[in-house]
MDTraj code that builds the backbone (N, CA, C; nanometers):
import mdtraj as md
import numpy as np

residues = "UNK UNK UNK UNK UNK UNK UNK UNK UNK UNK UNK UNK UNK UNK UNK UNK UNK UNK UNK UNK UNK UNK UNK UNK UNK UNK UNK UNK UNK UNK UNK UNK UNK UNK UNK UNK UNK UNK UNK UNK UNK UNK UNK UNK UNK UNK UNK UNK UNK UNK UNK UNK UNK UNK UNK UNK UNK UNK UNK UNK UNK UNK UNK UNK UNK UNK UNK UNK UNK UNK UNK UNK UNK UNK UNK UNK UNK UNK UNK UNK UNK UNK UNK UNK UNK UNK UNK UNK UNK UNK UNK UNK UNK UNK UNK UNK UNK UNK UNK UNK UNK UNK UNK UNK UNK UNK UNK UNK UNK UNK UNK UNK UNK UNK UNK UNK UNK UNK UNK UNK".split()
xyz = np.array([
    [-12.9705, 14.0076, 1.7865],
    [-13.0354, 13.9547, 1.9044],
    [-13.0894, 13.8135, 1.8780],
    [-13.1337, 13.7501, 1.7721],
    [-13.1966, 13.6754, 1.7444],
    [-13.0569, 13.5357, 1.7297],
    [-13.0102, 13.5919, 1.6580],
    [-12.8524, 13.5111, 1.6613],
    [-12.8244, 13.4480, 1.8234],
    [-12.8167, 13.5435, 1.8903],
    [-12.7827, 13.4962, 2.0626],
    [-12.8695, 13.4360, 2.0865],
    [-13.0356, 13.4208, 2.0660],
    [-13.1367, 13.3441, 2.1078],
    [-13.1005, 13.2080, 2.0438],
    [-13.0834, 13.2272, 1.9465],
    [-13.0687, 13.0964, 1.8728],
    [-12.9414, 13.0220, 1.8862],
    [-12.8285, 13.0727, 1.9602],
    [-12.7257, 12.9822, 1.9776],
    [-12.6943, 12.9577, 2.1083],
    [-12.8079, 13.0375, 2.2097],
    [-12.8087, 12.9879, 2.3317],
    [-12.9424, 12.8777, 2.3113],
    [-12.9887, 12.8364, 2.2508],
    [-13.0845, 12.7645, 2.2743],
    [-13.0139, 12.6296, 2.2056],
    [-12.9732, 12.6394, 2.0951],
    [-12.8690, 12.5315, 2.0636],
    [-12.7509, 12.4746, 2.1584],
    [-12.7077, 12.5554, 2.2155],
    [-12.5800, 12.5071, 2.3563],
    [-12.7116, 12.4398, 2.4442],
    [-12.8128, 12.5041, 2.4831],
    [-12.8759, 12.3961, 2.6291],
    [-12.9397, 12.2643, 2.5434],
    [-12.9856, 12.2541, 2.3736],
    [-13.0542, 12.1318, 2.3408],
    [-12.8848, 12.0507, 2.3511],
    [-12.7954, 12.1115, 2.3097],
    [-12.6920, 12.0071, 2.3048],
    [-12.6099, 11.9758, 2.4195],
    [-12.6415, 12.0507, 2.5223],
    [-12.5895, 12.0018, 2.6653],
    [-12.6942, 11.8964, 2.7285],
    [-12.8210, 11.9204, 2.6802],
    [-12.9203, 11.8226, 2.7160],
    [-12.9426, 11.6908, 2.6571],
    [-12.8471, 11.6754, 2.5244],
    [-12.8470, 11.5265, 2.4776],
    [-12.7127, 11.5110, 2.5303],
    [-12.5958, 11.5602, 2.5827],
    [-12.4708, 11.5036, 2.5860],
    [-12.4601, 11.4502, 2.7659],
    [-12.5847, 11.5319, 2.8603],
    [-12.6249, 11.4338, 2.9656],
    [-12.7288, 11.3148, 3.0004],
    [-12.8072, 11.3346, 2.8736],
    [-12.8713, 11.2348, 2.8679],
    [-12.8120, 11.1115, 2.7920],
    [-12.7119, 11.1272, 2.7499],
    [-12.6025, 11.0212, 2.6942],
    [-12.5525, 10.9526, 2.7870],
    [-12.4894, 11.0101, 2.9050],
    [-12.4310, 11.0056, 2.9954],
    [-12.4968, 10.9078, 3.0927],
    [-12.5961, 10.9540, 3.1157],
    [-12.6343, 10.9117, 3.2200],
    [-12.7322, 10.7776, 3.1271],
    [-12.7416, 10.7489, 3.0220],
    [-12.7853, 10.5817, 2.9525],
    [-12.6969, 10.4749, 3.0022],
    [-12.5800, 10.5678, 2.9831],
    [-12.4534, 10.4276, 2.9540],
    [-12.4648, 10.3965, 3.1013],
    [-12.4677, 10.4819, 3.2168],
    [-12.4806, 10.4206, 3.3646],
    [-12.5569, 10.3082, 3.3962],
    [-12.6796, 10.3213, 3.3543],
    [-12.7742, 10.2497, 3.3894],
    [-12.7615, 10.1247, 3.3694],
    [-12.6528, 10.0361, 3.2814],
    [-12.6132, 9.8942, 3.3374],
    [-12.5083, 9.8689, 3.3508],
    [-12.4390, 9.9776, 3.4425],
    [-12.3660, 9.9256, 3.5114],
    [-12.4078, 9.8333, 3.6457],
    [-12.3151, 9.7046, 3.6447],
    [-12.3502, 9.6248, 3.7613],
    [-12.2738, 9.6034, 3.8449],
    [-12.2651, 9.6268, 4.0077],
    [-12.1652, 9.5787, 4.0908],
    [-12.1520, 9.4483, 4.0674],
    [-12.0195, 9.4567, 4.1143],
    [-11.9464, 9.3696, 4.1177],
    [-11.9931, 9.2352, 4.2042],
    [-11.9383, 9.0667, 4.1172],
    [-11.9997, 8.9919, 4.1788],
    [-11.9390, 8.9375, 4.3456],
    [-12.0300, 8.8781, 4.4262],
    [-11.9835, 8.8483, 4.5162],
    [-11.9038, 8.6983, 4.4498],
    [-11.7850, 8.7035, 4.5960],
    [-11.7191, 8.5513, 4.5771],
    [-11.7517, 8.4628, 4.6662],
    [-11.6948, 8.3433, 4.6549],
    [-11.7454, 8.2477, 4.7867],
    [-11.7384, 8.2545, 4.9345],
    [-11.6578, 8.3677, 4.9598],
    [-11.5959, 8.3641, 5.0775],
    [-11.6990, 8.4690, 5.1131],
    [-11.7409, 8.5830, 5.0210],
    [-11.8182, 8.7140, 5.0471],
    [-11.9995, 8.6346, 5.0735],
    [-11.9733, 8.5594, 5.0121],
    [-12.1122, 8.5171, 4.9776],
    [-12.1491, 8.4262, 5.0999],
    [-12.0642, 8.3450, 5.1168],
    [-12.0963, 8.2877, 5.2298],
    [-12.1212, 8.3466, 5.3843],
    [-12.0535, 8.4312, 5.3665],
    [-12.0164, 8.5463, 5.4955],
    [-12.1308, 8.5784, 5.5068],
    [-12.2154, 8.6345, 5.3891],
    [-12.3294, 8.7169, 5.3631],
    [-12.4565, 8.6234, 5.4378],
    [-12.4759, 8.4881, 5.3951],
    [-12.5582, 8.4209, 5.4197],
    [-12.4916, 8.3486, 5.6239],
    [-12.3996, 8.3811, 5.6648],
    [-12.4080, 8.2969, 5.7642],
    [-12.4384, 8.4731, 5.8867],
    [-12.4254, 8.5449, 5.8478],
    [-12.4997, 8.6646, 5.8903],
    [-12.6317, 8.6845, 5.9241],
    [-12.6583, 8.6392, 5.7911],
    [-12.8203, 8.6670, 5.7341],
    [-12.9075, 8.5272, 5.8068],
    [-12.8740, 8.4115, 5.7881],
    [-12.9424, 8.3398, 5.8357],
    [-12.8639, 8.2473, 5.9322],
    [-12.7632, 8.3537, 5.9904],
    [-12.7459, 8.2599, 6.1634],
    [-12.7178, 8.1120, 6.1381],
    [-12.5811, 8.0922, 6.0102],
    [-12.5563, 7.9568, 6.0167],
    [-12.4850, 7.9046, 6.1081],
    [-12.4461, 7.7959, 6.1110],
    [-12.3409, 7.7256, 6.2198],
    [-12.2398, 7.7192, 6.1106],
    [-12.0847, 7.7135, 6.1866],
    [-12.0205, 7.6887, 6.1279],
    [-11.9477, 7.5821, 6.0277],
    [-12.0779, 7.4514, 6.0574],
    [-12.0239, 7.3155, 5.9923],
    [-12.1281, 7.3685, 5.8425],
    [-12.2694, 7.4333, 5.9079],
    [-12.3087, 7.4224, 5.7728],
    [-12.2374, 7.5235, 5.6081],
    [-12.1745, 7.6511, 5.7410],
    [-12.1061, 7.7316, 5.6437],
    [-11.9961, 7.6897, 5.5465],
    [-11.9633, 7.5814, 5.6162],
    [-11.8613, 7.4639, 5.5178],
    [-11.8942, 7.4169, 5.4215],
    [-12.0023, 7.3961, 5.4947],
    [-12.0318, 7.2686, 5.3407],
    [-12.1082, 7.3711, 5.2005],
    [-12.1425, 7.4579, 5.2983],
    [-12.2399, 7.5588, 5.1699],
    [-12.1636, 7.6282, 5.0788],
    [-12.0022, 7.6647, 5.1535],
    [-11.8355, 7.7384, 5.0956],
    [-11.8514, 7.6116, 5.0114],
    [-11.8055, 7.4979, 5.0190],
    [-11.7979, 7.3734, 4.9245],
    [-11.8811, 7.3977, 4.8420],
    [-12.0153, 7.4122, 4.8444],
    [-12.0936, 7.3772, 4.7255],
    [-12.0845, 7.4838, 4.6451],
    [-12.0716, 7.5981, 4.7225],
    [-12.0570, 7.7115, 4.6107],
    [-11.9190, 7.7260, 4.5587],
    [-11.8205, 7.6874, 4.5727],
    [-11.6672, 7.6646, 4.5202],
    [-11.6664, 7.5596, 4.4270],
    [-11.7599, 7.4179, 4.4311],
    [-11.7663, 7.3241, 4.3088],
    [-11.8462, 7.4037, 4.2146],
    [-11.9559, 7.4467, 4.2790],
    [-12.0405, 7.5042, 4.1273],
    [-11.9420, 7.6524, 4.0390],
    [-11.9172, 7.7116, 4.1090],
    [-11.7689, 7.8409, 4.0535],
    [-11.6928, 7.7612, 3.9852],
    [-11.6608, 7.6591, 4.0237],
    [-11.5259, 7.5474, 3.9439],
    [-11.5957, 7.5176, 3.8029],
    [-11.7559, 7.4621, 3.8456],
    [-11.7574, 7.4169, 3.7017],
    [-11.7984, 7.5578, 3.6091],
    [-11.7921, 7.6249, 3.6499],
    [-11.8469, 7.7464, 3.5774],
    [-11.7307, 7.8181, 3.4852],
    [-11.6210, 7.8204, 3.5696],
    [-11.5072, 7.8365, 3.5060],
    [-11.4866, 7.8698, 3.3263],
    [-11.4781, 7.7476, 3.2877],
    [-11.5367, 7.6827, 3.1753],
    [-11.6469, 7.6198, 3.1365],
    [-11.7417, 7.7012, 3.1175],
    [-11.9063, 7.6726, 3.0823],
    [-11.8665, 7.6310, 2.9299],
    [-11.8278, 7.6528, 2.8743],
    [-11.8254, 7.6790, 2.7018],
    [-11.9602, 7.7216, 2.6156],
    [-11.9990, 7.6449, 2.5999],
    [-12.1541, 7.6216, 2.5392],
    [-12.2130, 7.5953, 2.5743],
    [-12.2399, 7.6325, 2.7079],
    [-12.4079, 7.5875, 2.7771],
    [-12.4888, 7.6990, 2.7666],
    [-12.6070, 7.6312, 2.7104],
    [-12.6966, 7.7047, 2.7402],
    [-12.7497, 7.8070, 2.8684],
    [-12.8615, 7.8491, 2.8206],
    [-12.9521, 7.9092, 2.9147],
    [-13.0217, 7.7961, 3.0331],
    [-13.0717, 7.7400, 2.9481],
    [-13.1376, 7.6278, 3.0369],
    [-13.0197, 7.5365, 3.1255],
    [-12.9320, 7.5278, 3.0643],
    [-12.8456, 7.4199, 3.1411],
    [-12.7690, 7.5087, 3.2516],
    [-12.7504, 7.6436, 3.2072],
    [-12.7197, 7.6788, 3.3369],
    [-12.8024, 7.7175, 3.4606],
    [-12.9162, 7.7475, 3.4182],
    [-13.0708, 7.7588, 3.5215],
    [-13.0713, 7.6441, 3.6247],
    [-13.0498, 7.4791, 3.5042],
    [-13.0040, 7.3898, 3.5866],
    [-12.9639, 7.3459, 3.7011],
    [-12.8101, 7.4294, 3.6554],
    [-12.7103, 7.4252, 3.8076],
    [-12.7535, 7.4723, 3.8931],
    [-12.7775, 7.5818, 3.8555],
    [-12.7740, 7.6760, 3.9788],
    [-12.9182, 7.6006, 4.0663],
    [-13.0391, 7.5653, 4.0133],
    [-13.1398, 7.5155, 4.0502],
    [-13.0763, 7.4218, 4.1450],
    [-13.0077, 7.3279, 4.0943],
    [-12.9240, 7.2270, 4.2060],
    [-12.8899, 7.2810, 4.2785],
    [-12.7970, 7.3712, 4.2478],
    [-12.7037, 7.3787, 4.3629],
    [-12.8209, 7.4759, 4.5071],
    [-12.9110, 7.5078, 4.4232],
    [-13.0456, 7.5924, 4.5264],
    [-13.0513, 7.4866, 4.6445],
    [-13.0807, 7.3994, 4.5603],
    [-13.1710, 7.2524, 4.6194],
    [-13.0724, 7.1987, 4.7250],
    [-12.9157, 7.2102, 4.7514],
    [-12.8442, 7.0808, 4.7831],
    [-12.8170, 7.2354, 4.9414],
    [-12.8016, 7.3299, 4.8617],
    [-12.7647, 7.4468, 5.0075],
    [-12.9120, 7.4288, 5.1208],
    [-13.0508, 7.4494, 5.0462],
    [-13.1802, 7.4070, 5.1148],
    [-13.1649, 7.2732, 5.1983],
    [-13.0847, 7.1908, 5.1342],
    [-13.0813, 7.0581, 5.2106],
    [-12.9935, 7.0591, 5.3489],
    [-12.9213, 7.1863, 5.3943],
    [-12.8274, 7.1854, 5.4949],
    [-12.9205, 7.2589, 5.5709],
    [-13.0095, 7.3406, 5.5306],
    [-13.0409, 7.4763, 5.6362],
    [-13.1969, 7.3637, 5.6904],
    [-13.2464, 7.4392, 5.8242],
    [-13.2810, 7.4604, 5.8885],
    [-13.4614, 7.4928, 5.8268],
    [-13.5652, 7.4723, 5.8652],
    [-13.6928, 7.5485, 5.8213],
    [-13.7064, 7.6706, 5.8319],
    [-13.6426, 7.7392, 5.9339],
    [-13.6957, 7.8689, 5.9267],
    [-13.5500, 7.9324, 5.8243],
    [-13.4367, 7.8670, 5.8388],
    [-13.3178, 7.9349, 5.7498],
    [-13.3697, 7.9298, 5.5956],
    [-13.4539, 7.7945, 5.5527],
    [-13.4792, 7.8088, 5.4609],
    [-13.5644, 7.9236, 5.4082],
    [-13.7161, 7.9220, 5.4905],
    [-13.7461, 8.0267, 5.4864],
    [-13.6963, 8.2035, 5.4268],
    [-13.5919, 8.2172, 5.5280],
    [-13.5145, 8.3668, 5.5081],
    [-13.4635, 8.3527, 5.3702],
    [-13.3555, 8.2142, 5.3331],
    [-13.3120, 8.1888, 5.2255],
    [-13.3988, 8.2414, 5.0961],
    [-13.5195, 8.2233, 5.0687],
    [-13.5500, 8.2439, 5.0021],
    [-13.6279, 8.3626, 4.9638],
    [-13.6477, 8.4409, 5.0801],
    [-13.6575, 8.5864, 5.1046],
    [-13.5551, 8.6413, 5.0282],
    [-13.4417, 8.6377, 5.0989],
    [-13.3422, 8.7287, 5.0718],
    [-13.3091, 8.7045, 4.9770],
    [-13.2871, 8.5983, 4.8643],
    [-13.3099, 8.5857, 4.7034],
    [-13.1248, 8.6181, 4.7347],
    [-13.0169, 8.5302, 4.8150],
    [-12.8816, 8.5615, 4.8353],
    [-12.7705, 8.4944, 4.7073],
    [-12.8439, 8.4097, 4.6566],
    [-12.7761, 8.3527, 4.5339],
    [-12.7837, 8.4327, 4.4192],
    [-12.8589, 8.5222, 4.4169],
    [-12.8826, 8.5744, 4.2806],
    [-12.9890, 8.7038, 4.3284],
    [-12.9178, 8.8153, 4.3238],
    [-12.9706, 8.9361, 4.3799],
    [-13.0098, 9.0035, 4.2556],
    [-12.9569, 9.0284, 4.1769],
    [-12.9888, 9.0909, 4.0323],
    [-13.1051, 9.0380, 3.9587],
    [-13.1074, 8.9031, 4.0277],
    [-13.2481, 8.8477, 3.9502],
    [-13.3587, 8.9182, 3.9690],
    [-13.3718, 8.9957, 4.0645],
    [-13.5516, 9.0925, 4.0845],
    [-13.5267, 9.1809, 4.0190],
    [-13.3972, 9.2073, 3.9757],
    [-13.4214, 9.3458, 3.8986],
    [-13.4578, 9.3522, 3.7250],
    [-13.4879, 9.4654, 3.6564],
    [-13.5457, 9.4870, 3.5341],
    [-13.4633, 9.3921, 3.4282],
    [-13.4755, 9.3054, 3.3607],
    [-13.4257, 9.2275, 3.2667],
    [-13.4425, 9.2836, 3.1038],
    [-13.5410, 9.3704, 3.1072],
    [-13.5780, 9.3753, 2.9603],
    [-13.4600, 9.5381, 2.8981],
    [-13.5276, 9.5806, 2.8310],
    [-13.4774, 9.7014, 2.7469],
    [-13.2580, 9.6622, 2.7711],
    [-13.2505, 9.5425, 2.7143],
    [-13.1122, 9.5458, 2.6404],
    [-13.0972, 9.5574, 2.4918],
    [-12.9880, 9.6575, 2.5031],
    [-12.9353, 9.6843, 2.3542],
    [-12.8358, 9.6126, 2.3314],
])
top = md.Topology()
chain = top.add_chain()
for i, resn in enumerate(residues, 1):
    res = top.add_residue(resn, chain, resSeq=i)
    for name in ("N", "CA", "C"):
        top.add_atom(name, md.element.get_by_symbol(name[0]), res)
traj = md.Trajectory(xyz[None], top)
């Protein structure tokens, strides 16, 4: 009797580390990124662009993707950079209150509010 206690209790500790395995490796998984065409879509939805500005904002986000391409060795900081620009030059097309939403909706970089720390 003691045998069956003891090797049913061994099957649930080892079913209980082989889902808690399981379910670690999930936790960074990340969807998939948006593209320019998705992204833009997203923002002329969201903040009711016109269609000249959705142009130029497709442009800016298609040069900055271009140079990204081949980053090689840039840093952290130098890429904070860009993207900081390229914040600054999309703000320069919109509207006060678009800006506003813009920066609500955090549409350039959605993953940024989320948890950054505990990487292995």
């Amino acid at each position: 009797m003691k045998k069956i206690i003891v090797l049913a209790m061994v099957a649930v500790l080892g079913i209980g580390v082989v889902f808690a395995q399981s379910k670690r490796g999930q936790r960074g998984v990340r969807p998939p990124r948006m593209n320019t065409e998705q992204r833009v879509s997203h923002m002329k939805e969201s903040l009711k662009l016109t269609d000249e500005q959705a142009s130029k904002i497709s442009a800016l986000y298609a040069d900055f993707e271009a140079g990204m391409k081949n980053p090689g060795k840039v840093g952290r900081d130098a890429m904070k950079a860009k993207r900081d620009s390229l914040d600054m030059k999309v703000k320069e097309l919109l509207t006060e209150e678009q800006k506003a939403k813009y920066d609500s909706l955090n549409v350039h970089r959605p993953m940024a509010r989320g948890r950054q720390g505990n990487r292995k």
